[in-house]
Backbone as CSV, one residue per row, in Angstrom:
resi,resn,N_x,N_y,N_z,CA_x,CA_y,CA_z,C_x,C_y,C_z
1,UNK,106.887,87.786,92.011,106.206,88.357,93.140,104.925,87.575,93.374
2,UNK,104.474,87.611,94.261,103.339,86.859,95.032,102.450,87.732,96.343
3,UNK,101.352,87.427,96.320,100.398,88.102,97.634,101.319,86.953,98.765
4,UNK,101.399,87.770,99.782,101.955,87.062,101.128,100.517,86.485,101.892
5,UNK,99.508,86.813,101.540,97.993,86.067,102.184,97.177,86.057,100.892
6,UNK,96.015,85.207,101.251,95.337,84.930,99.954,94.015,86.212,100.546
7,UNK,93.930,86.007,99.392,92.516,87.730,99.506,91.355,87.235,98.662
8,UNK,90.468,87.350,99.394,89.077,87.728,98.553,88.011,89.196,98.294
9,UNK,87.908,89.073,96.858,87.837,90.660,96.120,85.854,90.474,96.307
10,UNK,85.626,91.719,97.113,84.243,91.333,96.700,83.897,92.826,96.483
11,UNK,82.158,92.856,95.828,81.714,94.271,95.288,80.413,94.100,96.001
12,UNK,80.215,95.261,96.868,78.873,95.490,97.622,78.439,96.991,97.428
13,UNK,77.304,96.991,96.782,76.722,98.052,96.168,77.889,98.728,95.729
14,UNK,78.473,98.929,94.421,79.363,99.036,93.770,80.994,99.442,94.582
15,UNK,81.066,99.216,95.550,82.323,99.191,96.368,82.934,97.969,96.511
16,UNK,84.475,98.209,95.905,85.297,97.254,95.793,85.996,96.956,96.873
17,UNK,85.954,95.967,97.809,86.740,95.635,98.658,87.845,94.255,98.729
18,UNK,88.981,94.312,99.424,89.635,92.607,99.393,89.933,92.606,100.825
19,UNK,89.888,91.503,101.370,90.269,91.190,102.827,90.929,89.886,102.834
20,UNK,91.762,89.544,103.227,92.643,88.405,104.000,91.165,87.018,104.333
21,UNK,91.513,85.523,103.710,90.366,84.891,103.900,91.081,83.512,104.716
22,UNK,90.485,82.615,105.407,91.083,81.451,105.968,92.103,82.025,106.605
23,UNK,92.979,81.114,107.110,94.173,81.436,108.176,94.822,82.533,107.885
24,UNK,94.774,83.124,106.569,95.437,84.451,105.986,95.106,85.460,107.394
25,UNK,93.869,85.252,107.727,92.595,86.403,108.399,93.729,86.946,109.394
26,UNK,94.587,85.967,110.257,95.288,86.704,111.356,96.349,87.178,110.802
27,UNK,97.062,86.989,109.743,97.852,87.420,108.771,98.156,89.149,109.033
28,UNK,96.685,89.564,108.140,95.756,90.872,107.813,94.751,91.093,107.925
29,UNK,94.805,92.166,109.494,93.093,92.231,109.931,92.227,93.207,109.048
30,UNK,92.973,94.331,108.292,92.160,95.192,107.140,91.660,94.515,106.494
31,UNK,91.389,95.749,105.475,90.251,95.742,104.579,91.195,96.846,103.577
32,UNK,91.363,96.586,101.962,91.362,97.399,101.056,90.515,97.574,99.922
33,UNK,90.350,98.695,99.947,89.217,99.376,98.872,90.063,99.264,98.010
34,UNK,89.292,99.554,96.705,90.109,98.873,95.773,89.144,99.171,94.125
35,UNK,89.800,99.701,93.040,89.108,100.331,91.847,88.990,99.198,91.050
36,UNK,88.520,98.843,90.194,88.563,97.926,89.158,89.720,97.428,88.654
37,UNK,90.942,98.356,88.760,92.367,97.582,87.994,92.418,96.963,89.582
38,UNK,92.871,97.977,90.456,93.217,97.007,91.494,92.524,95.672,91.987
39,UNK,91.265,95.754,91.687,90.421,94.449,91.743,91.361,93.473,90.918
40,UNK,91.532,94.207,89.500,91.929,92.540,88.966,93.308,92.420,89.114
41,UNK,94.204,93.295,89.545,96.279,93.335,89.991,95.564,91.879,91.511
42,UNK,94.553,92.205,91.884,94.750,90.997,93.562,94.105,90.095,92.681
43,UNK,93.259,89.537,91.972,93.072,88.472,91.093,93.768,87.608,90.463
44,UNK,94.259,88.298,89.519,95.836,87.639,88.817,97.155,87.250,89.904
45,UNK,96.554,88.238,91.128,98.001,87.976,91.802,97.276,86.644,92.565
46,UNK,96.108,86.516,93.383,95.950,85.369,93.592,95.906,83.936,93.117
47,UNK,95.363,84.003,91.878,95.679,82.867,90.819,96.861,82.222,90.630
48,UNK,98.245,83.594,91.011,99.489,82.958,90.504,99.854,82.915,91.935
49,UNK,99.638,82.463,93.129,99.922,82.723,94.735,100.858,81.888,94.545
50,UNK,101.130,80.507,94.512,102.006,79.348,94.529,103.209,79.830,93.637
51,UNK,103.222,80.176,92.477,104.148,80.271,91.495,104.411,81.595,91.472
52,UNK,103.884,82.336,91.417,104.092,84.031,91.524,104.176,84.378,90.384
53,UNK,104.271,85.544,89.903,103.555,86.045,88.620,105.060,87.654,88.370
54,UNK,105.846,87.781,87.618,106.612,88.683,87.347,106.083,90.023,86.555
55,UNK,106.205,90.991,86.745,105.740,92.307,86.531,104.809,92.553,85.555
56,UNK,106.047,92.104,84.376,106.251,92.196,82.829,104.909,91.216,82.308
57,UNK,104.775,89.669,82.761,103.403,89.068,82.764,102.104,89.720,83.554
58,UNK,102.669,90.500,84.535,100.928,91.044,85.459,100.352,92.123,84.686
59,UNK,101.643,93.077,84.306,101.199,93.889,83.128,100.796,93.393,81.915
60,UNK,100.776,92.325,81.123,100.346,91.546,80.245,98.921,91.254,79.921
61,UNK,98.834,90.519,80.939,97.625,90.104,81.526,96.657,91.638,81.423
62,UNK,96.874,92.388,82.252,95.864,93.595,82.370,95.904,94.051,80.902
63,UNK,96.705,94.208,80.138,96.594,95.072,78.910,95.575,94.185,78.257
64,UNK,95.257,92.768,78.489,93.987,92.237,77.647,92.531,92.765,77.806
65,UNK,93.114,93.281,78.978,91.617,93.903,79.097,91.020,95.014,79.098
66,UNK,92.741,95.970,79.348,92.405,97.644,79.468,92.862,98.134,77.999
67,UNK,92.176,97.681,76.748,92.586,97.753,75.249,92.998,99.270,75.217
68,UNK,92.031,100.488,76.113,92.393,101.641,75.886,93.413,102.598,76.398
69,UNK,93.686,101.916,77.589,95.003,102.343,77.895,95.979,101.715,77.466
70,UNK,97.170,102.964,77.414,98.664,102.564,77.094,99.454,101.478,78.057
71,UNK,100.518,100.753,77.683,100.935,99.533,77.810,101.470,100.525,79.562
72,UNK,102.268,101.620,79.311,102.987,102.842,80.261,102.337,103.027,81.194
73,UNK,100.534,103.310,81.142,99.680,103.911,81.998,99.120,102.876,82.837
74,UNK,99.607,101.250,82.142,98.841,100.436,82.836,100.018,100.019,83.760
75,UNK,101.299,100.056,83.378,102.901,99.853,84.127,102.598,100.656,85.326
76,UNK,102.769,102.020,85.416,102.570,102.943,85.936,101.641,102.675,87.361
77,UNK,100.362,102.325,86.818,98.966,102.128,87.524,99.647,100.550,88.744
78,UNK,100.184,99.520,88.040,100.343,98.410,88.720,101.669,98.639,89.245
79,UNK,102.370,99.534,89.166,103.857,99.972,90.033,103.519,100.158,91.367
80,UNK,102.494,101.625,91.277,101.652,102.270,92.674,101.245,101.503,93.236
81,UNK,100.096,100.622,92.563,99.389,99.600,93.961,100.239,98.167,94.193
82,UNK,101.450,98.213,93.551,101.953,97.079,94.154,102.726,97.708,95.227
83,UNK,103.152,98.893,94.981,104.110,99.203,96.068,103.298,99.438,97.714
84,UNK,102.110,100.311,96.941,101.061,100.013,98.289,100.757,98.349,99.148
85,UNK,100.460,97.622,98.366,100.725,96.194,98.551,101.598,95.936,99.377
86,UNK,103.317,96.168,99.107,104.569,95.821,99.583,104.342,96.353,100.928
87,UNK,104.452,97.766,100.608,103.943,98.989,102.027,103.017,98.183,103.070
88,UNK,101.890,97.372,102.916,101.460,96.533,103.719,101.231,95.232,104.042
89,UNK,102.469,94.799,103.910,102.890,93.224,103.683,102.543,92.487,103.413
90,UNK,101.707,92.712,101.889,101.130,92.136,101.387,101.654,91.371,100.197
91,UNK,102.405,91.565,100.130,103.250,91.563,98.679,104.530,91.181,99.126
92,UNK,104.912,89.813,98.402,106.274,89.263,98.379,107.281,89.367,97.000
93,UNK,107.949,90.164,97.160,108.777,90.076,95.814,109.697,89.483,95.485
């Protein structure tokens, strides 16, 4: 899977936002808010844009960093906002 536009994640007075950047822009005219996992699910997913990045590795990746959650809760967590993702064609699977 892969982001279908490239996104940039930014934090303004502690609000997480990502928006569509360069030619992406006419792509996707929103804006998504966005919590700290979801900050880093569009990170990892941008990094791997060219090659794309499979579930089982995106969940990987996050468990290095969310030591306290379960491997399940972090599956779970990146199921929802990818499907939200998909839901706004954002997301190529």
């Amino acid at each position: 899977m892969r982001l279908a536009v490239e996104m940039a994640v930014m934090n303004m007075d502690g609000e997480i936002s990502a928006v569509a950047v360069g030619e992406d822009n006419a792509k996707f005219h929103g804006m998504l808010r966005l919590n700290e996992e979801a900050s880093d699910i569009i990170a990892i997913l941008n990094l791997s844009r060219e090659k794309g990045i499979s579930f089982d590795n995106l969940v990987k990746s996050l468990q290095t960093k969310y030591t306290d959650s379960t491997p399940e809760e972090i599956a779970k967590f990146t199921e929802e906002f990818l499907e939200i993702l998909y839901q706004e064609g954002l997301l190529i699977a």
